[in-house]
N, CA, C and O atoms as a GROMACS GRO file, in nm:
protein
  360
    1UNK      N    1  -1.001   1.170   1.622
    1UNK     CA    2  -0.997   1.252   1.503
    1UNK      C    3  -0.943   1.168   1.387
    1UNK      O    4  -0.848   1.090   1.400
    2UNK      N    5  -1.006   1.188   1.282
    2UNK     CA    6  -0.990   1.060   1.176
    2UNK      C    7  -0.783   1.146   1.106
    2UNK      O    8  -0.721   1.248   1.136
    3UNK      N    9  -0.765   1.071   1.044
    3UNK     CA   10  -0.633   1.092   0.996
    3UNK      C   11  -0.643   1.227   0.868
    3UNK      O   12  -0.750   1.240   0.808
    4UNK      N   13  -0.541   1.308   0.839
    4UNK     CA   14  -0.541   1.390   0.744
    4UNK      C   15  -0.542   1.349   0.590
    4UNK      O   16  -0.562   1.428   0.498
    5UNK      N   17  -0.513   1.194   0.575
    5UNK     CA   18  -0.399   1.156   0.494
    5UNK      C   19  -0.455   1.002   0.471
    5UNK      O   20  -0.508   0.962   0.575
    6UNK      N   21  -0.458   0.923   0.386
    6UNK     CA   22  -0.432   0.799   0.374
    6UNK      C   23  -0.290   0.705   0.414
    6UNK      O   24  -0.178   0.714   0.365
    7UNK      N   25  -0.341   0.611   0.522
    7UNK     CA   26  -0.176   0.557   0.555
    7UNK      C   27  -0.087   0.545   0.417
    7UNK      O   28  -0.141   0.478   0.329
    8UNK      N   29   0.044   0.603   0.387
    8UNK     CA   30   0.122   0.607   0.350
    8UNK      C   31   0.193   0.434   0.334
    8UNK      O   32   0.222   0.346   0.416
    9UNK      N   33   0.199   0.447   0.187
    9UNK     CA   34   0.284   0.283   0.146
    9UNK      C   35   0.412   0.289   0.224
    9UNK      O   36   0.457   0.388   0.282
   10UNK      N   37   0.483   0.130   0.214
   10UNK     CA   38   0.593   0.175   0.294
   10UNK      C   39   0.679   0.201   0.241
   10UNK      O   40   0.700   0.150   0.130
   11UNK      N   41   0.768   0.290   0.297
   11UNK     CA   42   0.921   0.328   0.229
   11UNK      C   43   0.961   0.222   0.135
   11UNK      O   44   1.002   0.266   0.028
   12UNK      N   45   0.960   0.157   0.141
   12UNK     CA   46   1.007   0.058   0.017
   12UNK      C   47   0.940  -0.001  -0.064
   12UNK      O   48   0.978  -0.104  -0.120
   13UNK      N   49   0.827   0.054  -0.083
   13UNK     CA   50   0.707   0.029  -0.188
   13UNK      C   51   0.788   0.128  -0.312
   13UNK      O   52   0.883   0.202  -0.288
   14UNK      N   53   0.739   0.115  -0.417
   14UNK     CA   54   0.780   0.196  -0.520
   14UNK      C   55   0.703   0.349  -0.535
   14UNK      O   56   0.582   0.366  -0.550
   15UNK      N   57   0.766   0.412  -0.529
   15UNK     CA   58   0.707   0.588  -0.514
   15UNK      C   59   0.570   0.547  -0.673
   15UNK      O   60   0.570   0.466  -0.766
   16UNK      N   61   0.478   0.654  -0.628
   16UNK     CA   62   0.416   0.694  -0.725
   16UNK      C   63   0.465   0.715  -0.865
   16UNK      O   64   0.445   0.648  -0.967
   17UNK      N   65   0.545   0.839  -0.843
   17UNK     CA   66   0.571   0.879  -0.941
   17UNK      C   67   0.765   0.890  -0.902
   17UNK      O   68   0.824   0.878  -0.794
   18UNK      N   69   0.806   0.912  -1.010
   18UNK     CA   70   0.963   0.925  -1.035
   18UNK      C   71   0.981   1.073  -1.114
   18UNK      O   72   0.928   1.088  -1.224
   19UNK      N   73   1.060   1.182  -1.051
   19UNK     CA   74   1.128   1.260  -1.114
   19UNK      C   75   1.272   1.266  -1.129
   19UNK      O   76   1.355   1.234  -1.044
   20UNK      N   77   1.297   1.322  -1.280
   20UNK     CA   78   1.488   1.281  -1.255
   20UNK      C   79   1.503   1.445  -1.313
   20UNK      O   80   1.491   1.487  -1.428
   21UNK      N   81   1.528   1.504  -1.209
   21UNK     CA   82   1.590   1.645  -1.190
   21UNK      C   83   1.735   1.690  -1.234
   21UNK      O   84   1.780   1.803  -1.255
   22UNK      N   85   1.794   1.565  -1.241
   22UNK     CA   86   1.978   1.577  -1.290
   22UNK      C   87   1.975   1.700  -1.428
   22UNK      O   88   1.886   1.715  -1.512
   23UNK      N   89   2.083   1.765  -1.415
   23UNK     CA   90   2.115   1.905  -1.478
   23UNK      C   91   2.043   2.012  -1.480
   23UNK      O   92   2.072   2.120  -1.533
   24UNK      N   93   1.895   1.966  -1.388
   24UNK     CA   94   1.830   2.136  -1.402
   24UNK      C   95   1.909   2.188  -1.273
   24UNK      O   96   1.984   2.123  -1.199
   25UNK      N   97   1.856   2.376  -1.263
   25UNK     CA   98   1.970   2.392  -1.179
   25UNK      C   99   1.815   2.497  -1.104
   25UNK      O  100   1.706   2.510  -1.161
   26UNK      N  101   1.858   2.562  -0.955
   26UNK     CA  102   1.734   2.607  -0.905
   26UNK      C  103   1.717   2.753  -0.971
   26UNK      O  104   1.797   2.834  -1.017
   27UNK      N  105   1.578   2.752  -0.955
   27UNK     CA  106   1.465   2.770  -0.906
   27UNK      C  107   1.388   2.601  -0.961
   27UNK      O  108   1.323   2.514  -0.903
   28UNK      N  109   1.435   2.618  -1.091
   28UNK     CA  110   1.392   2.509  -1.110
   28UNK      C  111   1.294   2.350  -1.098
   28UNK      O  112   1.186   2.304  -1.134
   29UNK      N  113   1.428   2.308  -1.016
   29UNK     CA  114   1.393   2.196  -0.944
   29UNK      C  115   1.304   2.189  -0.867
   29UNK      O  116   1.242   2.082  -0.865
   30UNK      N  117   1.260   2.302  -0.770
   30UNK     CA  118   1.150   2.301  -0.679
   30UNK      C  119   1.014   2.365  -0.778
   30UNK      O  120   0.904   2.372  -0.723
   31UNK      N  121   1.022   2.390  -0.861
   31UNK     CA  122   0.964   2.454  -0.952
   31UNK      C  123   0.869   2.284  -1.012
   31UNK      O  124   0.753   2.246  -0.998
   32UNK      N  125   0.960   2.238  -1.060
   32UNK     CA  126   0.900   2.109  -1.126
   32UNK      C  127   0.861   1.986  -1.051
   32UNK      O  128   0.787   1.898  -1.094
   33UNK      N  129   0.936   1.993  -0.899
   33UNK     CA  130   0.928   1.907  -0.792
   33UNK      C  131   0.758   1.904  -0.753
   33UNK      O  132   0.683   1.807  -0.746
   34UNK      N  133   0.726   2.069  -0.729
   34UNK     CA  134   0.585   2.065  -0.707
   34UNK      C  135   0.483   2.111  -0.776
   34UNK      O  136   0.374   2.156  -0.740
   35UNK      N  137   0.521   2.097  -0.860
   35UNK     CA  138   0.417   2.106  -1.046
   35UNK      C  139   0.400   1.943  -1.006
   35UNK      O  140   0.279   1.921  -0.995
   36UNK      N  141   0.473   1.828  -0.982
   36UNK     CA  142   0.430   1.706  -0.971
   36UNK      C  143   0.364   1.645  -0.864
   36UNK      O  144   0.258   1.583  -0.878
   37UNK      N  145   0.439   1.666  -0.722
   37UNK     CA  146   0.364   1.660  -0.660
   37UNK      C  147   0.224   1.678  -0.623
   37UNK      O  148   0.154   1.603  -0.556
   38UNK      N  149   0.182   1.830  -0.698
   38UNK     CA  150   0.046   1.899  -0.738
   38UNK      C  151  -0.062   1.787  -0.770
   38UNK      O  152  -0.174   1.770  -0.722
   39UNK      N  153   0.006   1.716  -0.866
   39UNK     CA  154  -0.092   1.622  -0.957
   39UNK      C  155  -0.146   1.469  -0.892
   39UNK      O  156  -0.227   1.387  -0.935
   40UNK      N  157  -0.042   1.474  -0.741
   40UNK     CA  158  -0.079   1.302  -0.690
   40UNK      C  159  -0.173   1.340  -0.586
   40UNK      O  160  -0.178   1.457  -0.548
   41UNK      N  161  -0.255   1.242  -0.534
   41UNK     CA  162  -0.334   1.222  -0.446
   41UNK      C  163  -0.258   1.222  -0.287
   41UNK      O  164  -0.139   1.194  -0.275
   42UNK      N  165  -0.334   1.252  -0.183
   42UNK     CA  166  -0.329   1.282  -0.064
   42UNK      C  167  -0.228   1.135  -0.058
   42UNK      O  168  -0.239   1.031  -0.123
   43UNK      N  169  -0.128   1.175   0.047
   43UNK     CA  170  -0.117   0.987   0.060
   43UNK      C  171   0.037   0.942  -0.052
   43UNK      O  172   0.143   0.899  -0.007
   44UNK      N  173   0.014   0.961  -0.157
   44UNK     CA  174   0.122   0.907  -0.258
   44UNK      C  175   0.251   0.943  -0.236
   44UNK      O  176   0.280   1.032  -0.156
   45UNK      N  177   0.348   0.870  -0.310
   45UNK     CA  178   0.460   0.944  -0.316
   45UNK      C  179   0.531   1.009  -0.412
   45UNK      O  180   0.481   0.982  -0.522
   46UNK      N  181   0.664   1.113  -0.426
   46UNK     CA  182   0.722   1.122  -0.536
   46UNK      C  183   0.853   1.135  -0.497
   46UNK      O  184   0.893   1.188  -0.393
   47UNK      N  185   0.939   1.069  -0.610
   47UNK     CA  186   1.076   1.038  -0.620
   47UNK      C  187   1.142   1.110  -0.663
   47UNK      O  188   1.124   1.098  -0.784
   48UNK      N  189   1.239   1.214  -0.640
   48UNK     CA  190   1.299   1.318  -0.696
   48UNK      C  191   1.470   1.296  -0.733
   48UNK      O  192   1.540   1.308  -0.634
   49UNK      N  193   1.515   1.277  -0.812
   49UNK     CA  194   1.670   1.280  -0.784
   49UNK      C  195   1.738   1.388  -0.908
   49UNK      O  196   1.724   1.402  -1.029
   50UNK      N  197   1.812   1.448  -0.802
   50UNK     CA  198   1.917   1.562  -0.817
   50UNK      C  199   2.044   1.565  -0.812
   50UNK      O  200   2.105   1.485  -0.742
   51UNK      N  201   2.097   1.644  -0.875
   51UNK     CA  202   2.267   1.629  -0.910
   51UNK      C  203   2.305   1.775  -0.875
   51UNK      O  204   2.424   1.804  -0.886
   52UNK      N  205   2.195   1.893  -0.825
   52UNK     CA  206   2.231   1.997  -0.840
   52UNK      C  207   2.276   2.066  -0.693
   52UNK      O  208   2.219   2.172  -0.669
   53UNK      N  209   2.392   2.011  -0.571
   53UNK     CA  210   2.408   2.065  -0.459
   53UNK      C  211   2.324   2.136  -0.314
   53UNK      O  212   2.279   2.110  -0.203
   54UNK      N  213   2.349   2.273  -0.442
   54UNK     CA  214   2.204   2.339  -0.343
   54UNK      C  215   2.084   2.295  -0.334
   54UNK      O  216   2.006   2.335  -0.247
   55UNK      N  217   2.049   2.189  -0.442
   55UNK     CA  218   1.860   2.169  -0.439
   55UNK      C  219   1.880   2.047  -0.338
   55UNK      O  220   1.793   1.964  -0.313
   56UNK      N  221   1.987   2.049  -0.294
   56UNK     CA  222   1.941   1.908  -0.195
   56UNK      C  223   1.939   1.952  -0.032
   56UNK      O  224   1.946   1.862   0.052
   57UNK      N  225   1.931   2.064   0.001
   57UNK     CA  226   1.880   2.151   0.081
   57UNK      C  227   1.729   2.218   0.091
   57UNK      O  228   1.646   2.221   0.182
   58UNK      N  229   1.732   2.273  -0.047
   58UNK     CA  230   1.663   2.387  -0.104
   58UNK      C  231   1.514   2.298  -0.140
   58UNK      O  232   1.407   2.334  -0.092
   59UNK      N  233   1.524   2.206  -0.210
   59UNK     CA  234   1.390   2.145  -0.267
   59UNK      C  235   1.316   2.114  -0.109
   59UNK      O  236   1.217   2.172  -0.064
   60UNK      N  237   1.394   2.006  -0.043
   60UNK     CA  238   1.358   1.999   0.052
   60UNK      C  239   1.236   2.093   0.203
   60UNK      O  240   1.144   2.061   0.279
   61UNK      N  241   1.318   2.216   0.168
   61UNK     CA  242   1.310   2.297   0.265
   61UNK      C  243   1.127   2.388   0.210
   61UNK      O  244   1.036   2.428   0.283
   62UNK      N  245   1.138   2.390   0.081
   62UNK     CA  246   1.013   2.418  -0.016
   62UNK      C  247   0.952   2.296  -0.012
   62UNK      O  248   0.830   2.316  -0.019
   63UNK      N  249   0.966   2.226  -0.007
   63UNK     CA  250   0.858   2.091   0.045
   63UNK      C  251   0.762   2.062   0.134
   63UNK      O  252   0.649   2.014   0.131
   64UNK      N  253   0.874   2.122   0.254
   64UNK     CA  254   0.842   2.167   0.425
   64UNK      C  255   0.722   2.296   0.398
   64UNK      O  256   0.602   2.307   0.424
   65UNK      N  257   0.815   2.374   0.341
   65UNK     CA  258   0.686   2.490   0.313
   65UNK      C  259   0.550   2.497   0.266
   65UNK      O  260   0.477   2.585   0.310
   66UNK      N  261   0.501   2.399   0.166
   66UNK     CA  262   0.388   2.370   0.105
   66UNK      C  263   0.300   2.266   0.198
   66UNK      O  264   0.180   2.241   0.183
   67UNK      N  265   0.379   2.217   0.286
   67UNK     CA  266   0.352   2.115   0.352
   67UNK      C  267   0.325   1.942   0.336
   67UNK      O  268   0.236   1.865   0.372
   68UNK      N  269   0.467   1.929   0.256
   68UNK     CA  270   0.489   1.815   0.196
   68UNK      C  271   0.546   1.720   0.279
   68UNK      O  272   0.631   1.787   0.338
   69UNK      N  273   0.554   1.609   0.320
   69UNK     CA  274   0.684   1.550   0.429
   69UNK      C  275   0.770   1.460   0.305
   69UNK      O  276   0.725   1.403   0.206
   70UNK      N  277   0.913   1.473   0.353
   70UNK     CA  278   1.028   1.396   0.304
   70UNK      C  279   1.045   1.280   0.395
   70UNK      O  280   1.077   1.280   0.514
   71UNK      N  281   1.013   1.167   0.303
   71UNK     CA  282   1.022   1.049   0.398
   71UNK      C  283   1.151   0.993   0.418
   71UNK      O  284   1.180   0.930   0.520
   72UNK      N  285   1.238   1.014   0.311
   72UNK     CA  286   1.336   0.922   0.298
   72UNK      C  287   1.452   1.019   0.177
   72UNK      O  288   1.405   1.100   0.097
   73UNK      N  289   1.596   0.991   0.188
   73UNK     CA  290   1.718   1.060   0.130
   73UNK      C  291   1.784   0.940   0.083
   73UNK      O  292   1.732   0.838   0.127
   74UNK      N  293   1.876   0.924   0.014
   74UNK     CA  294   1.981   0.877  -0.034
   74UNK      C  295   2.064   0.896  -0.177
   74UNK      O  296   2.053   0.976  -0.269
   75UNK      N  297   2.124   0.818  -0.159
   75UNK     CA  298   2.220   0.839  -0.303
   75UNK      C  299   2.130   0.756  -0.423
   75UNK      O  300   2.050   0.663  -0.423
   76UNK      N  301   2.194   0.852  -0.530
   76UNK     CA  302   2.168   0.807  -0.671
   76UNK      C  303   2.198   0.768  -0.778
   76UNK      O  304   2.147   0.763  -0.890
   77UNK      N  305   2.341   0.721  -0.699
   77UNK     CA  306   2.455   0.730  -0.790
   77UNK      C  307   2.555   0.853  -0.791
   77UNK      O  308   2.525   0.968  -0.759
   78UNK      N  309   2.662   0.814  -0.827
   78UNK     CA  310   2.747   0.926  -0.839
   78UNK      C  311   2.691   1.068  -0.858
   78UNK      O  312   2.634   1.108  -0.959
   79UNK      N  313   2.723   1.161  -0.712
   79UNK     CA  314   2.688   1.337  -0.753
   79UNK      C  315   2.535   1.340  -0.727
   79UNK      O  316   2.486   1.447  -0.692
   80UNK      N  317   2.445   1.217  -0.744
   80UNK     CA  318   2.297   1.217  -0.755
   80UNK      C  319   2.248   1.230  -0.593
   80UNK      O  320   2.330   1.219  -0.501
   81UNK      N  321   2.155   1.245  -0.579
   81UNK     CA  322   2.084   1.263  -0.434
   81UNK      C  323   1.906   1.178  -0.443
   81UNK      O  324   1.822   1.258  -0.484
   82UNK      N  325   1.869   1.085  -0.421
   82UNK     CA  326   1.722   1.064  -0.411
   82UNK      C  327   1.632   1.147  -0.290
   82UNK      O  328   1.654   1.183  -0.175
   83UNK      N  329   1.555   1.151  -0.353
   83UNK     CA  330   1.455   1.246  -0.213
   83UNK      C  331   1.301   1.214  -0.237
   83UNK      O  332   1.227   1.262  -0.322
   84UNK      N  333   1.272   1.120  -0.140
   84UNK     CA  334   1.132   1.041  -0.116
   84UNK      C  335   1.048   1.122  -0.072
   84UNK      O  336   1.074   1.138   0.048
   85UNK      N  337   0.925   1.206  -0.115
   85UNK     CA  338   0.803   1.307  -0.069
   85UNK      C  339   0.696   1.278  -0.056
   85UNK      O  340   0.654   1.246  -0.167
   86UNK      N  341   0.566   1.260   0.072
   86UNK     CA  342   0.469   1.231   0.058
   86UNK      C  343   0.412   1.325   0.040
   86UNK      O  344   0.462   1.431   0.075
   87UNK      N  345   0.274   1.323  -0.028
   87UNK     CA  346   0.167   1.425  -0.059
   87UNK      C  347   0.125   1.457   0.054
   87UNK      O  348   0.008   1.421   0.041
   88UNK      N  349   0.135   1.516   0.198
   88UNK     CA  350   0.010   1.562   0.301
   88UNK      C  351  -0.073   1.659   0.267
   88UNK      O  352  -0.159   1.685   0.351
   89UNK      N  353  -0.074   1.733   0.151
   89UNK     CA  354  -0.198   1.860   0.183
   89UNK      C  355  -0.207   1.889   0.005
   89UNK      O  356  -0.116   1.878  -0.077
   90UNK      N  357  -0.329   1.923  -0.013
   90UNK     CA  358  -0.378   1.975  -0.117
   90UNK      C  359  -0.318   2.095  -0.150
   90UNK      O  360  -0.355   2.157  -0.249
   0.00000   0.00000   0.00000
């Protein structure tokens, strides 16, 4: 069965796209997280970083739901959170 998806760059390739989410607060964030995601191709990535607690649960978990995968987490600096997303589904 052929793949869903174009192999995925590697984690340390530079994401597609970059979002900087710092001071929005939720609904928000998942709000604008996948207004962007929306716009990349099967395969790509997007870079999200947040300062807002709950969205570093919450975006996540709405990611899962649309059927997005989170490849990768880390810091962003002080209070910040990065959150690496591949595109799997239209």
């Amino acid at each position: 069965m052929p793949p869903r998806h174009p192999t995925p760059p590697p984690v340390s390739a530079p994401p597609t796209r970059s979002l900087d989410l710092r001071g929005e607060r939720c609904p928000y964030t998942f709000i604008k997280a996948r207004l962007a995601i929306e716009d990349l191709r099967l395969g790509d990535t997007l870079e999200v970083v947040l300062d807002f607690v709950p969205a570093f649960t919450r975006v996540p978990a709405s990611m899962a739901v649309i059927g997005q995968t989170l490849l990768q987490t880390g810091s962003a600096g002080t209070d910040a959170k990065r959150l690496l997303f591949r595109k799997d589904t239209e």
